[in-house]
C-alpha positions as CSV (number, residue, x, y, z in Angstrom):
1,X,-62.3,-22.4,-97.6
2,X,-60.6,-22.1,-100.9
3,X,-57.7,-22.8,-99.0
4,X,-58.5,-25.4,-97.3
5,X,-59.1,-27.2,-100.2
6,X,-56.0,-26.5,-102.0
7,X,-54.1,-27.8,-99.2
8,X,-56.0,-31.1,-99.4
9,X,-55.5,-31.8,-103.0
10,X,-51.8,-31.0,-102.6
11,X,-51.8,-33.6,-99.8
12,X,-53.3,-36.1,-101.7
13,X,-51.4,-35.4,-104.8
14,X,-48.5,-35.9,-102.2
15,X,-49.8,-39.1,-101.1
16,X,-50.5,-40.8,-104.4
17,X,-47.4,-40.1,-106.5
18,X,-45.0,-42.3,-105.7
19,X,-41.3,-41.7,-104.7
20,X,-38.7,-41.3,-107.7
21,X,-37.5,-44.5,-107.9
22,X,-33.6,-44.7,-106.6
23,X,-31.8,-46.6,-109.8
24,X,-28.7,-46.8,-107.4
25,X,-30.4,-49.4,-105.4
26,X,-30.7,-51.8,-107.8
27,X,-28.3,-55.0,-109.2
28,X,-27.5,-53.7,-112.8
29,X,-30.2,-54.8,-115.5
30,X,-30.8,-55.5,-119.1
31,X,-34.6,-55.1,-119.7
32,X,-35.4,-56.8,-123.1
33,X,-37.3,-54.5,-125.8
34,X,-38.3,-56.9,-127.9
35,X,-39.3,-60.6,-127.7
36,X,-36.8,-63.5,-127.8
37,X,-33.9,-61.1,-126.2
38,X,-31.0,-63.4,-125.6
39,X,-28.5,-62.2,-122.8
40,X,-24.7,-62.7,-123.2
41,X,-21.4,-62.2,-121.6
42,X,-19.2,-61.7,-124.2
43,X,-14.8,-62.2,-124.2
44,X,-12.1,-60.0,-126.1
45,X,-8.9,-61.5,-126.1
46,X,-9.0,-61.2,-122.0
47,X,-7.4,-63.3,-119.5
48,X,-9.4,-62.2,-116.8
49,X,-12.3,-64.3,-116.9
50,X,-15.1,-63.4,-113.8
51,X,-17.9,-65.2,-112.9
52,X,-21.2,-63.6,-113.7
53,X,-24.2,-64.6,-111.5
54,X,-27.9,-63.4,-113.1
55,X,-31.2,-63.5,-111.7
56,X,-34.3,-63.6,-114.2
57,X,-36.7,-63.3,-110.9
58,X,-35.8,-60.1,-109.3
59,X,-32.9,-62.0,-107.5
60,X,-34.9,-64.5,-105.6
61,X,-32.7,-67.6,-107.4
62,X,-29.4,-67.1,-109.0
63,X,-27.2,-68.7,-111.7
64,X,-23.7,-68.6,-112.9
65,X,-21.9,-68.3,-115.8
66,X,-18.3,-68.1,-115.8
67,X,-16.6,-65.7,-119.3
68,X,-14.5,-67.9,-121.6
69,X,-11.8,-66.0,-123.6
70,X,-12.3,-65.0,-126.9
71,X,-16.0,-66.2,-127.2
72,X,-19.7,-65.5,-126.6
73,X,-21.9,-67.0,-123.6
74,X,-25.5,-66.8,-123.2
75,X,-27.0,-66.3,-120.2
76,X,-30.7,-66.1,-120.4
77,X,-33.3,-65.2,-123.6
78,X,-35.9,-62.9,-122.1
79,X,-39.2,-61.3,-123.7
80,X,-40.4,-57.5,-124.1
81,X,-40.5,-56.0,-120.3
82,X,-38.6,-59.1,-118.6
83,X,-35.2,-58.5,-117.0
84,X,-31.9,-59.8,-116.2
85,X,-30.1,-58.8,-113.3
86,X,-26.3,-59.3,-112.8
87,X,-23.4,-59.1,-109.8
88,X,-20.0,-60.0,-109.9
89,X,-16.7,-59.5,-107.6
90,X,-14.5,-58.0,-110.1
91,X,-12.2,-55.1,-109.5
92,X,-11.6,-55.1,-113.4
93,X,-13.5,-56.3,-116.0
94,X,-10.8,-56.1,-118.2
95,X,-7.4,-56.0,-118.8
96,X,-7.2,-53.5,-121.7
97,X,-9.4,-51.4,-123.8
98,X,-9.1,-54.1,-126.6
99,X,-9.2,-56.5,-124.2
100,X,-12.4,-56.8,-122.3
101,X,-16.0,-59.0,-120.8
102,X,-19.0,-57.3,-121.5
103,X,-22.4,-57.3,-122.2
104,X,-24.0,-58.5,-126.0
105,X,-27.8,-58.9,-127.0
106,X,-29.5,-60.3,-130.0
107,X,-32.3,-58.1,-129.7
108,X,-33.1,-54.3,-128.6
109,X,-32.6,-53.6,-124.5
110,X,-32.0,-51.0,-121.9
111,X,-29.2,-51.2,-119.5
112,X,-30.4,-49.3,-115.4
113,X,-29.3,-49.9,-112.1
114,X,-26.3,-49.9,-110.2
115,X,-22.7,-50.7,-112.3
116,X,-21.1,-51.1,-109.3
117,X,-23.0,-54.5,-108.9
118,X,-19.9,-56.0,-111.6
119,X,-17.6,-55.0,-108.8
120,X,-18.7,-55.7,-105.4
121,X,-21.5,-58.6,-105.9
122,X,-24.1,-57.9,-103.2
123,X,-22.4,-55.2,-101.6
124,X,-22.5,-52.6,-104.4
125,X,-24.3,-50.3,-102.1
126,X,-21.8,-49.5,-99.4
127,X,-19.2,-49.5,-102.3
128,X,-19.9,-46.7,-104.7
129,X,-15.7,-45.6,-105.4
130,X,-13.5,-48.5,-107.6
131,X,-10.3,-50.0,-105.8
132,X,-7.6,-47.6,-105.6
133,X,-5.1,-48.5,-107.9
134,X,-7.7,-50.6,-109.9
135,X,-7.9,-49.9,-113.9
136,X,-9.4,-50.6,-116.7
137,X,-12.9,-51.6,-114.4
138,X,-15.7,-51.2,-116.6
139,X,-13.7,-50.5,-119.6
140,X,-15.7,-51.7,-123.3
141,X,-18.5,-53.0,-120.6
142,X,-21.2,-52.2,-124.2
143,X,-18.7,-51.8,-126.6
144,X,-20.4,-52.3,-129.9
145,X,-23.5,-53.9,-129.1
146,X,-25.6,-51.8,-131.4
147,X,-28.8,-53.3,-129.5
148,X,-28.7,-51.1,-126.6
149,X,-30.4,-48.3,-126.9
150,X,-30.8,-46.4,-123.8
151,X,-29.0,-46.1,-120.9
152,X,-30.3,-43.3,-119.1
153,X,-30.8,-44.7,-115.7
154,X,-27.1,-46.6,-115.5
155,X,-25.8,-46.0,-112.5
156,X,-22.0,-45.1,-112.3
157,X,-21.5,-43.5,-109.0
158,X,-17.5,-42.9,-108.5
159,X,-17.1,-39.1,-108.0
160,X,-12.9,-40.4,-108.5
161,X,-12.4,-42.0,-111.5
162,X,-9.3,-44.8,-112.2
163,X,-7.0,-45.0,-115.7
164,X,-9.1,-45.9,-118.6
165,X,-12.6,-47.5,-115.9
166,X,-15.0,-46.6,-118.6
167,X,-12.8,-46.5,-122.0
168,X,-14.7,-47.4,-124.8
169,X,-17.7,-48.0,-122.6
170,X,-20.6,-47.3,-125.4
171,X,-18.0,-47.2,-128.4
172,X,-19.7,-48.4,-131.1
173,X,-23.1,-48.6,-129.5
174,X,-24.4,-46.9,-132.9
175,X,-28.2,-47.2,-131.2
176,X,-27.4,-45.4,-127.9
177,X,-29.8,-42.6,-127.7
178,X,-29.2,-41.4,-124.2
179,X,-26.3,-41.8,-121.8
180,X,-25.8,-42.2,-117.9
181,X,-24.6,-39.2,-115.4
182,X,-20.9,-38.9,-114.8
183,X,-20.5,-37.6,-111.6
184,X,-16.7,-37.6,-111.6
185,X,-14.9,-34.8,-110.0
186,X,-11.6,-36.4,-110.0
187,X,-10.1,-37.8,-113.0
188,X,-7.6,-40.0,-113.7
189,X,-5.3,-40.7,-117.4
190,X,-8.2,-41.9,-120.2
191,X,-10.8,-42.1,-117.7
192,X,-13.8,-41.8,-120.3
193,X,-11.3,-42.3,-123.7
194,X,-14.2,-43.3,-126.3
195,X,-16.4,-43.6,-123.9
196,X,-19.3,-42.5,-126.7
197,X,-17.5,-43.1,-129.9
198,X,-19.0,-44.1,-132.4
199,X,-22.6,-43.3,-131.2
200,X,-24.1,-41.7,-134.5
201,X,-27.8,-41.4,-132.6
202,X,-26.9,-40.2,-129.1
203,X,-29.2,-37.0,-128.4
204,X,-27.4,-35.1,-125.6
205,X,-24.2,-35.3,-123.7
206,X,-23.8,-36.2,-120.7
207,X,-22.7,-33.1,-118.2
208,X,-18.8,-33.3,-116.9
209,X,-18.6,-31.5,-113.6
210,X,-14.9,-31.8,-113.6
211,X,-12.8,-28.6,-113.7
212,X,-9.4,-30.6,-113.2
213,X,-8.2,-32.3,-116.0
214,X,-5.7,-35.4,-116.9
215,X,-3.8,-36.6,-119.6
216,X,-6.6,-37.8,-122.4
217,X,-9.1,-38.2,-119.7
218,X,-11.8,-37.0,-123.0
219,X,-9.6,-38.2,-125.6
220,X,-12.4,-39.3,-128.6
221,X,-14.9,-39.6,-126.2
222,X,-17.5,-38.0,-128.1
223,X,-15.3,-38.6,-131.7
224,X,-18.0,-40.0,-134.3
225,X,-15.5,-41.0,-137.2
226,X,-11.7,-41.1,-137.2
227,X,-11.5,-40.4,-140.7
228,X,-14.3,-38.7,-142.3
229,X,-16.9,-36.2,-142.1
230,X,-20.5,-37.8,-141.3
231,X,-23.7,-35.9,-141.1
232,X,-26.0,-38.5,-139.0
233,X,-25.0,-37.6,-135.7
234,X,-27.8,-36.3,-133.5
235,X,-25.8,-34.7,-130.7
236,X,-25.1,-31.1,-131.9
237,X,-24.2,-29.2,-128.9
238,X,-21.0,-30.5,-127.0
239,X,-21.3,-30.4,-123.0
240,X,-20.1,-27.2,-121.4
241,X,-16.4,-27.7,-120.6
242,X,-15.5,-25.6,-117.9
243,X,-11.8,-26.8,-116.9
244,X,-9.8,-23.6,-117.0
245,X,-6.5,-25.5,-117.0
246,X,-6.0,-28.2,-120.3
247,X,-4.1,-31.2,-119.7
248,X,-2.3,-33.3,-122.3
249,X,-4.8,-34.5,-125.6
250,X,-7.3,-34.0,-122.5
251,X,-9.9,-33.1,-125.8
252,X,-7.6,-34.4,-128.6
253,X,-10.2,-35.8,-131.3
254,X,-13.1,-35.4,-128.8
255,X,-15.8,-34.4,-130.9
256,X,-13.9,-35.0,-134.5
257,X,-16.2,-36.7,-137.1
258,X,-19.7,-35.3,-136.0
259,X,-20.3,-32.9,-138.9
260,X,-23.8,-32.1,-136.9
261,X,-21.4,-30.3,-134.3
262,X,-22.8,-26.6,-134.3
263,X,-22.1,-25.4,-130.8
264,X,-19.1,-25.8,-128.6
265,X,-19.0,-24.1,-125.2
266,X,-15.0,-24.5,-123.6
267,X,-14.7,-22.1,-121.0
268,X,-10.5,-23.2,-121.1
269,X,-8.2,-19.9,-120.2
270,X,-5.0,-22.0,-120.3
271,X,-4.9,-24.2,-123.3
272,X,-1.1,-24.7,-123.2
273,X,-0.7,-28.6,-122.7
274,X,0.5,-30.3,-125.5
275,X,-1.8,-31.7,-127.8
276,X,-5.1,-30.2,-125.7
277,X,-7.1,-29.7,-128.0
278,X,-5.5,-31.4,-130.9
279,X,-7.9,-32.1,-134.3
280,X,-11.0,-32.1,-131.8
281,X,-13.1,-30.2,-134.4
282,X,-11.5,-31.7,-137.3
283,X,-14.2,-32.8,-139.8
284,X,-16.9,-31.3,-137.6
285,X,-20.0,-28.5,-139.2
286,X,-18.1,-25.9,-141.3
287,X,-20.8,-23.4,-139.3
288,X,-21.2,-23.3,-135.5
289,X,-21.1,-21.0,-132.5
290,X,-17.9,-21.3,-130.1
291,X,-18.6,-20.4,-126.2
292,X,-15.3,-18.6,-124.9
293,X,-14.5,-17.6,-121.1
294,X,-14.6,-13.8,-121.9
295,X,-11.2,-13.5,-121.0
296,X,-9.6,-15.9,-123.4
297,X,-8.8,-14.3,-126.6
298,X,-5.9,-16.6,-127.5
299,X,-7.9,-19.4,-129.5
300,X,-6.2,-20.2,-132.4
301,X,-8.4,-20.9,-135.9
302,X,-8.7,-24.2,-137.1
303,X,-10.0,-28.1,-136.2
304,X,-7.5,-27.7,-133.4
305,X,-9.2,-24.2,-131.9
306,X,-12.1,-22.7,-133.3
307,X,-13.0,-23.8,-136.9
308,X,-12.4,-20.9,-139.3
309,X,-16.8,-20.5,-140.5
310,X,-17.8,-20.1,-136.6
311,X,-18.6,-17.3,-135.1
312,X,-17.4,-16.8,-131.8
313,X,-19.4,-15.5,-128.6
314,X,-18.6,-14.9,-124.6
315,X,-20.1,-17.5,-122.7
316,X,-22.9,-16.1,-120.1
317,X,-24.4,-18.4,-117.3
C-alpha cells in the first residue's frame, strides 16, 4: 500500500509542476525592474542602421523604430514586471567593436530570450548559427548599460562562433550579476574579446566548452581594469580552461585587473603561441591556487604564468 501511494504523489507532483520553461522560444526581452523603465536603441558611430520592431503585448501588435547614428532612441517606457520584446533582420549589428546598436535603459532590467531574434526577425527559431562569413553580429549589443543586471536566461545558441559576434557584449555592464551559456565549440578570431569586461559584480563565469582555440578568441574577456589592481570584483574563480593547445593572446589580459582572482584552473599542455597568456594575471590576488594538467610542469612565474604567491595543484575531475 505504501507503495501505492508513493507512486501517486510522484504522479501528481509530476502533473502539477510545470515544464522548465524553454527561454530559446522566445523573441529577446527586456523585463523592467523598476517603475518608469524607459527602452532604447542606442547608436555608436555606426553606419549600419537596422530597423528594430518591439512588441509591449507579448507580440500581438508591433512597432518600429529605425537606429539613427550617433544618437539614442526610445522605444517604449515600461513598469516593474512589464516587458519589451524585440526582432530584427540583421546579420550584423555592428560594424566594429567601437562601432555598434544596442540596447540602453534608464532604469534596472533583465535581458531573456532568444538573441537570435536581432538576426532573423520571426524566424529565429529555425536559425540558431550566424551567416557564415558574418562579423561583428552582436558585438557591444549591452555595452555599458550599467542597468542590466541579470542576464541569465539570454539565449545565444551558435555552437560556431564568427570574428568579434559578441566583443564587448556586457563590457562595462558594471551591474551584471550573472551571465548567459556559451555554447560555442568552434571559435573564430575575438569571438568573446571583452565580452565581461569591466563587470566588477559578476558572480560566476560562464563555462567555455571549447578545447580549440583562436587568435584572442578570450582576449580581456573577463579583464576587470586595464590599469590597476581593484578589489570589488565578485568573480573569484576563473572557468576551467581546458584547451590543451594555446592560440595567439587567446588569454592575453583575460582576467587582469580582478584582484579578487584566487583560483585559476588552465588545463593548457602547450602554451607556445605567442602572447597566450600574456599579462592575464597581471594585477590579479597576490594569493591563489593554480589548476595544472598534471603533466605540464613548464609554467613559467609571473602575471604572464602562475603569479609568484600561488600555490600550485594538479587539477582532478
Amino acid at each position: 500500500m505504501a507503495s501505492l501511494v508513493n507512486e501517486s504523489g510522484a504522479a501528481l507532483m509530476n502533473k502539477f509542476t510545470p515544464p522548465a520553461r524553454d527561454y530559446s522560444l522566445e523573441y529577446l526581452t527586456i523585463e523592467a525592474l523598476e517603475d518608469g523603465c524607459v527602452v532604447s536603441i542606442r547608436n555608436k558611430n555606426c553606419n549600419t542602421l537596422p530597423t528594430f520592431y518591439y512588441s509591449t503585448d507579448g507580440g500581438t501588435t508591433w512597432s518600429s523604430v529605425t537606429a539613427v547614428k550617433s544618437s539614442t532612441v526610445n522605444t517604449a517606457t515600461i513598469d516593474t514586471g512589464e516587458t519589451v520584446i524585440f526582432k530584427c533582420t540583421q546579420n550584423s549589428l555592428d560594424t566594429d567593436w567601437d562601432a555598434y546598436n544596442g540596447f540602453q535603459c534608464s532604469k534596472d532590467y533583465k535581458v531573456y530570450g532568444n538573441a537570435m531574434s536581432l538576426i532573423y526577425g520571426d524566424n529565429f527559431t529555425s536559425n540558431s548559427e550566424f551567416a557564415s562569413g558574418s562579423t561583428y553580429n552582436l558585438c557591444a549589443l549591452f555595452r555599458e548599460d550599467t542597468h542590466l543586471t541579470d542576464a541569465s536566461n539570454l539565449v545565444l545558441p551558435a555552437l560556431t562562433a564568427t570574428k568579434d559576434c559578441y566583443n564587448g557584449m556586457f563590457r562595462g555592464c558594471t551591474n551584471l550579476a550573472t551571465a548567459p551559456k556559451l555554447p560555442a565549440t568552434t571559435l573564430v578570431n575575438n569571438c568573446y574579446a571583452s565580452m565581461f569586461e569591466g563587470c566588477v559584480n559578476l558572480e560566476e563565469a560562464p563555462e567555455l566548452p571549447a578545447i580549440s582555440l583562436t587568435s584572442k578568441c578570450y582576449h580581456r574577456m573577463f579583464c576587470m581594469n586595464r590599469n590597476n589592481k581593484i578589489t570589488t570584483p565578485k568573480m573569484t574563480k576563473s572557468p576551467i580552461l581546458r584547451a590543451a593547445t594555446l592560440a595567439t593572446s587567446c588569454y592575453e589580459e583575460m582576467f587582469k585587473g580582478n584582484g579578487n582572482l584566487v583560483e585559476v584552473t588552465c588545463l593548457a599542455t602547450n602554451r607556445s603561441a605567442t602572447n597566450s597568456t600574456l599579462n592575464w594575471l597581471l594585477n590579479c590576488s597576490d594569493t591563489g591556487t593554480f589548476k595544472k594538467a598534471a603533466s605540464m610542469s613548464s609554467w613559467p612565474s609571473g602575471t604572464s604564468g602562475i603569479p609568484s604567491g600561488w600555490t600550485i595543484e594538479d587539477y582532478s575531475e
